[in-house]
N, C-alpha and C positions, 0 to 999 in steps of 0.2 A: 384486540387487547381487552378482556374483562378483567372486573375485580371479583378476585375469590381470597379464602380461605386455607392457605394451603400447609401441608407439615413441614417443618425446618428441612427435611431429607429430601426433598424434592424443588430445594430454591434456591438460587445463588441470585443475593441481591445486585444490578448493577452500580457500576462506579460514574462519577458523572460523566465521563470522558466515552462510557458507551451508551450513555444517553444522547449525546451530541452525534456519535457512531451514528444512535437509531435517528434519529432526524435529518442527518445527510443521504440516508436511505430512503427515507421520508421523499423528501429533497429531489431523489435524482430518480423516484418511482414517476410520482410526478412531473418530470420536465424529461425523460428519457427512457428506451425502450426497458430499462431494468432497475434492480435497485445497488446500492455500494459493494460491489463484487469487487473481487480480485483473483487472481488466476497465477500458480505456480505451475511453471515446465520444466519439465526433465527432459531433455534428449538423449536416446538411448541408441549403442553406436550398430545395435542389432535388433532384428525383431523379437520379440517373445508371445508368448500363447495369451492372446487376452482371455480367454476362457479361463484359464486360471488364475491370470491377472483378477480377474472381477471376480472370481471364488475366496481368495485370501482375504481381498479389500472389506468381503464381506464379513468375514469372519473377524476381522479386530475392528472394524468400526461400530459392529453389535454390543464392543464392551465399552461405550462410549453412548448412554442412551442421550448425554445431555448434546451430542446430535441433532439429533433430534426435535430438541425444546423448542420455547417461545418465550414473549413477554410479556407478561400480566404486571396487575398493580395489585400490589398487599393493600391491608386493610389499613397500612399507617402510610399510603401513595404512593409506597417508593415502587419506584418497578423492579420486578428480578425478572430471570430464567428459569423459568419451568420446567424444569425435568421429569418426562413420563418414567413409568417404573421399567418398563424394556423397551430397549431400542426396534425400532421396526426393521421389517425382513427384506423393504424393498430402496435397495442403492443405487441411484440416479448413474448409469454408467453406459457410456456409449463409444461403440467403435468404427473407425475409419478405415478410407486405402487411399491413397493418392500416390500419385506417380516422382515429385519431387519436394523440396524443403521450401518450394516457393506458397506451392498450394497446401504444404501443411501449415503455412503460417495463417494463408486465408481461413482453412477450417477454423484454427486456436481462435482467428477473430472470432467468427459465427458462434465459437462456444462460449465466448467471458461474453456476449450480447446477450444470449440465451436466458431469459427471465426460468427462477425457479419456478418449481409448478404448484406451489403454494409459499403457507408463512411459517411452516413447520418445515421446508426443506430446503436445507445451509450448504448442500455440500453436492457437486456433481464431479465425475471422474470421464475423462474423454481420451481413448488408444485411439492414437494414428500409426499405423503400419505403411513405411514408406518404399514401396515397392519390394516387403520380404528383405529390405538391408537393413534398414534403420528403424526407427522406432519413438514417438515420445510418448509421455502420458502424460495429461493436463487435470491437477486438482482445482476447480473452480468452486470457490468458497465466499461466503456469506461474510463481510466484514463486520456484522453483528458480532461473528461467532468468535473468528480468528483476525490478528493481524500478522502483520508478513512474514514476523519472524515466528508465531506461534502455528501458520502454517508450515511453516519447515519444520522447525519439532514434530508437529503430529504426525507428518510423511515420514521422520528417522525413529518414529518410534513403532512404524509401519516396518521399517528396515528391519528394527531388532526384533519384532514379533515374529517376522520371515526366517532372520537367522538362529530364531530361539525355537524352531519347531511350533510356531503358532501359544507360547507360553501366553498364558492370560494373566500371568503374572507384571506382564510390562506397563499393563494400564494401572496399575497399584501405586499407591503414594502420591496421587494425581487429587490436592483437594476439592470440591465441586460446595463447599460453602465460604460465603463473604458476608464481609460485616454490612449493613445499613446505612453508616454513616451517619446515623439521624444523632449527633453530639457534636459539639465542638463548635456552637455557629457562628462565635464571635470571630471567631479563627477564619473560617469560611467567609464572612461577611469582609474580612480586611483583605484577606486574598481578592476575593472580586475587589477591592478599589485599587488594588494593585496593576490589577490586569487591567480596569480601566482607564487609567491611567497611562498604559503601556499603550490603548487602542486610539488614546487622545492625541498622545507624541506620533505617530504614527500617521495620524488622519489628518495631520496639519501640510503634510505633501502628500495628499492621493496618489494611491501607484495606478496607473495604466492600465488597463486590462483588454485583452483583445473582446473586441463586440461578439456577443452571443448570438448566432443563427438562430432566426426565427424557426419555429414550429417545434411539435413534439415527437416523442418517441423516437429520436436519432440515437444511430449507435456513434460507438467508440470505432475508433481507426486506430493500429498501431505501428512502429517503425522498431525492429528491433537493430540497436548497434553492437555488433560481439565483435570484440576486441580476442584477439591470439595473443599466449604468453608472451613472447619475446614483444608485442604493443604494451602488454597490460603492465608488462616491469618499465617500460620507457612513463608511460603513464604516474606509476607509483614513484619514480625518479623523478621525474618533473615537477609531482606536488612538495614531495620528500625537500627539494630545490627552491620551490616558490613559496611554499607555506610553510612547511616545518617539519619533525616528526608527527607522525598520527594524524595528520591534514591532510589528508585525501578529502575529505567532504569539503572543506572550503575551498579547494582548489577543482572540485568537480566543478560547484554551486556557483565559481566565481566564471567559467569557463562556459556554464551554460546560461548565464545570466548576460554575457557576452553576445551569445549566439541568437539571445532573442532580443537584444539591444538592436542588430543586425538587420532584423526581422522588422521592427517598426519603423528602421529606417528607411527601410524598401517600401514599407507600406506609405512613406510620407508622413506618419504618425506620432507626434511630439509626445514626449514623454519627460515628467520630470522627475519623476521616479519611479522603480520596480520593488516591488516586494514580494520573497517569496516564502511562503510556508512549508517549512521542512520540520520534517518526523525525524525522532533518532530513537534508537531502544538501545540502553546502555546495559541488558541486565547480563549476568552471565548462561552459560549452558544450565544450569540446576535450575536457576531462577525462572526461567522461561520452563524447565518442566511444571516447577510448582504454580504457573500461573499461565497455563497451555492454552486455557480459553482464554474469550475475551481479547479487550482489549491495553497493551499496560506501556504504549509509547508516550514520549514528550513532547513536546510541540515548542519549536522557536521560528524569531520571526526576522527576516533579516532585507534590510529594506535598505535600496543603493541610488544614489543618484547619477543621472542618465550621465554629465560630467564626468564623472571618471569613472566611465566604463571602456576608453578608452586607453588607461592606464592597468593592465589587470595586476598588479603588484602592489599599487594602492588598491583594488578594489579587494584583495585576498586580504588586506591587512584590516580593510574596513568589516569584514567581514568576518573574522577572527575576534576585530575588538567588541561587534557585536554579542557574538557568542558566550565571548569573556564575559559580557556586563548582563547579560541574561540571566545567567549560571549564578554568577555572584549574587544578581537581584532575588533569586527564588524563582523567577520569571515562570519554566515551567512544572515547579510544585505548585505557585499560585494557580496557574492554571488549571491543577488537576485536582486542586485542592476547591477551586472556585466552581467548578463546573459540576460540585455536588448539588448547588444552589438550583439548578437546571433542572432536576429529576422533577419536580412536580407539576412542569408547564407541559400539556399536549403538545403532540408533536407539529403540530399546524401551529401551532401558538409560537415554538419555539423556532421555527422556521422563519417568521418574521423576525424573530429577535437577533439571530442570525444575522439576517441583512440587514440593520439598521446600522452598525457601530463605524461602519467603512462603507456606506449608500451604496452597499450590497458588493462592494468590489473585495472581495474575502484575500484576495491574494493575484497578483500576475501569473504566477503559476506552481504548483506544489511539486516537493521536489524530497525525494529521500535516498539513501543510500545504505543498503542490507549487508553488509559483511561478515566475515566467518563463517560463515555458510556450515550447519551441523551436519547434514548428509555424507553420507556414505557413499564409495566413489561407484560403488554398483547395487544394483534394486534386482532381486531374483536371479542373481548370478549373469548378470547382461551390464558390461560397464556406461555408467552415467557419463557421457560425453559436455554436456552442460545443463545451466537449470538458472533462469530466467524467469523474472515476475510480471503481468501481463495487470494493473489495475486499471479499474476504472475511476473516473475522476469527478467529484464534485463540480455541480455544474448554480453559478461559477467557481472556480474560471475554465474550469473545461479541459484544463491542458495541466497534464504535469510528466516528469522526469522523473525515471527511477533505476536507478544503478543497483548490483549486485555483483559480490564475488564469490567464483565458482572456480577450484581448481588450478588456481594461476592464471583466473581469466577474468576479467571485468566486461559486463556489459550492461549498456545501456537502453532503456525503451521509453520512448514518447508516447503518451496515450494523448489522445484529441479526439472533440469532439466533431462529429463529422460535420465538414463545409465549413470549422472554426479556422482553419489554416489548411491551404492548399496543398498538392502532390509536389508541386515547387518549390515549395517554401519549407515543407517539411525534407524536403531532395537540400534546400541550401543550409536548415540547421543543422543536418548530418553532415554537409562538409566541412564547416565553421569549427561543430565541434570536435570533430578527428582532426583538425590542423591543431586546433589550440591545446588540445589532448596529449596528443602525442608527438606534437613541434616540425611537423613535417605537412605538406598542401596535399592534398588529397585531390582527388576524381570527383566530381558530381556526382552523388550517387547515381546509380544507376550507368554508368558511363563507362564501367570498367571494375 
């Protein structure tokens, strides 16, 4: 990262919340084989020609040079994104064969591990061809660049490029400058005592965190759970029942938060309370084009005592009144409003600042939930059978839950860091949570 000089047409200042982005990156270069990736799948119910596949890709992600960028610091410290004047000619893209959906799940691993090959490149594309039937493609992307939902826009505007004859018209109306932020500081100043304040009430019962595996460069493991329509509607009946309308996320959060109560119990391990860090992005479809890069989610914080986690209908309601008094507080505007205060500390710097406010224990485990899914139910005339997000996780805590809906389908994926929770234990959260899920006992995985 140097300081230059650069012209307004080639910068997009960041906002504080991808500064924090860039220090988690920071973060997990340093303690893990990569840096803050995340990885969207498509399962595709046919093969199709990766040759052309990686011809088209190329062709619309050329109109898109800020691809490509980095982060410098202007001459008044804020850091932006660099935008070179053309996109380069060379798209990290790679293809597979494997025999079944077992071993394409291991490839997907080996691809969201996969370190870019420098600090200029955000974005790699991986075809699995699953014995000439089936088919997925995996965008593995730079959480600098995109968040979860702004990856899925960029992939349906892949769609419409495809169904528009390759129109280079689709990238248009897409703006690529941001304000500085450098005003308003009183404002910002009260926000941060706000939020500290929030991190005080909070720290007065440390939540639990599973111990961190010594050593470095470990990958991610992951467990994907795909729920079938006729599960996914028992699912959305059941929250619909136990939470409210539009509660599906508390009744996910309150159900997994359950299954890793579960977890510590087995382990022997006293807990007197969890708290988890959950992402939401409320914007609509237009909102998420105007703001494609980057990052523009909220952050709430929802912390349960181990007591009644054995009640989940107080714990969904405890969990709701959090929500409630968040929202109402400002809780995550201060947030995003506070974290412009952040942009001038080095990322090593701000890395300790990070672990001080909770003696480094950031959360028990991170947890989000992506809905509406914008995609198109087929990509190149090959129907999209499902589409699944694969991230990786901040280390700590190493371990997070992330749901998405796709087509009348909900599934869910555990990312962990490896040797942080067992093939066992990860085999017992996925029973716990398909019982508690969908109201009925389930198989051990793997047992049927």
């Amino acid at each position: 990262m140097g300081f230059v000089i650069p012209s307004s047409k080639n910068k997009l200042y960041l906002s504080g919340c991808d500064w924090v982005i860039s220090a988690l990156d920071y973060i997990m270069k340093k303690t893990t084989c990569a840096g803050n990736m995340s990885q969207v799948v498509l399962v595709l119910d046919s093969a199709i020609k990766h040759s052309e596949l990686h011809s088209r890709l190329m062709r619309f992600i050329n109109q898109f040079p800020a691809v490509y960028g980095g982060i410098h610091r202007d001459i008044n410290l804020c850091p932006y994104w660099r935008i070179p004047e053309k996109a380069e000619e060379n798209l990290n893209f790679t293809s597979y064969n494997c025999s079944n959906e077992g071993d394409m799940r291991t490839l997907l691993g080996e691809c969201i591990n996969k370190p870019f090959k420098d600090d200029s490149e955000h974005l790699a594309f991986h075809f699995i061809n699953i014995e000439n039937q089936k088919s997925c493609l995996a965008m593995t992307f730079d959480h600098r660049l995109f968040d979860a939902r702004g990856a899925e826009a960029f992939l349906k505007l892949f769609q419409q490029h495809r169904e528009n004859n390759n129109d280079p018209a689709i990238s248009s109306g897409i703006p690529f400058t941001a304000s500085a932020h450098l005003s308003g500081w009183l404002k910002k100043f009260l926000a941060g005592r706000n939020v500290n304040r929030k991190i005080i009430a909070m720290s007065k019962t440390p939540p639990e965190i599973l111990p961190i595996p010594s050593g470095r460069n470990k990958r991610f493991k992951f467990r994907l759970i795909s729920f079938n329509q006729q599960e996914t509607q028992t699912i959305y009946d059941n929250a619909y029942k136990k939470a409210g309308y539009l509660m599906e996320m508390p009744f996910l959060l309150a159900v997994v938060m359950q299954a890793m109560h579960e977890l510590f119990r087995k382990r022997e391990m006293t807990a007197d309370s969890y708290l988890a860090s959950v992402t939401i992005d409320m914007r609509t479809g237009e909102d998420i084009k105007q703001e494609l890069f980057f990052n523009h989610v909220s952050y709430l914080f929802f912390q349960a005592q181990s007591e009644i986690m054995s009640n989940q209908r107080e714990l969904i309601n405890s969990i709701k009144i959090q929500m409630y008094e968040q929202v109402k507080a400002g809780i995550p505007r201060d947030i995003m409003e506070a974290s412009h205060l952040t942009r001038i500390a080095p990322l090593p710097f701000l890395k300790k600042i990070i672990d001080i406010p909770l003696k480094g224990k950031i959360a028990t485990f991170i947890f989000s939930h992506v809905s509406k899914n914008p995609l198109s139910p087929d990509i190149m005339g090959t129907r999209i059978e499902n589409v699944f997000h694969m991230p990786r996780v901040s280390v700590p805590p190493g371990l997070g839950f992330f749901s998405n809906y796709f087509n009348g389908r909900l599934n869910l994926v555990i990312s962990y860091l490896d040797e942080l929770i067992s093939d066992e234990e990860v085999n017992m959260l996925e029973k716990n949570i398909k019982e508690k899920l969908v109201g009925i006992p389930s198989p051990l995985a793997g047992e049927g």
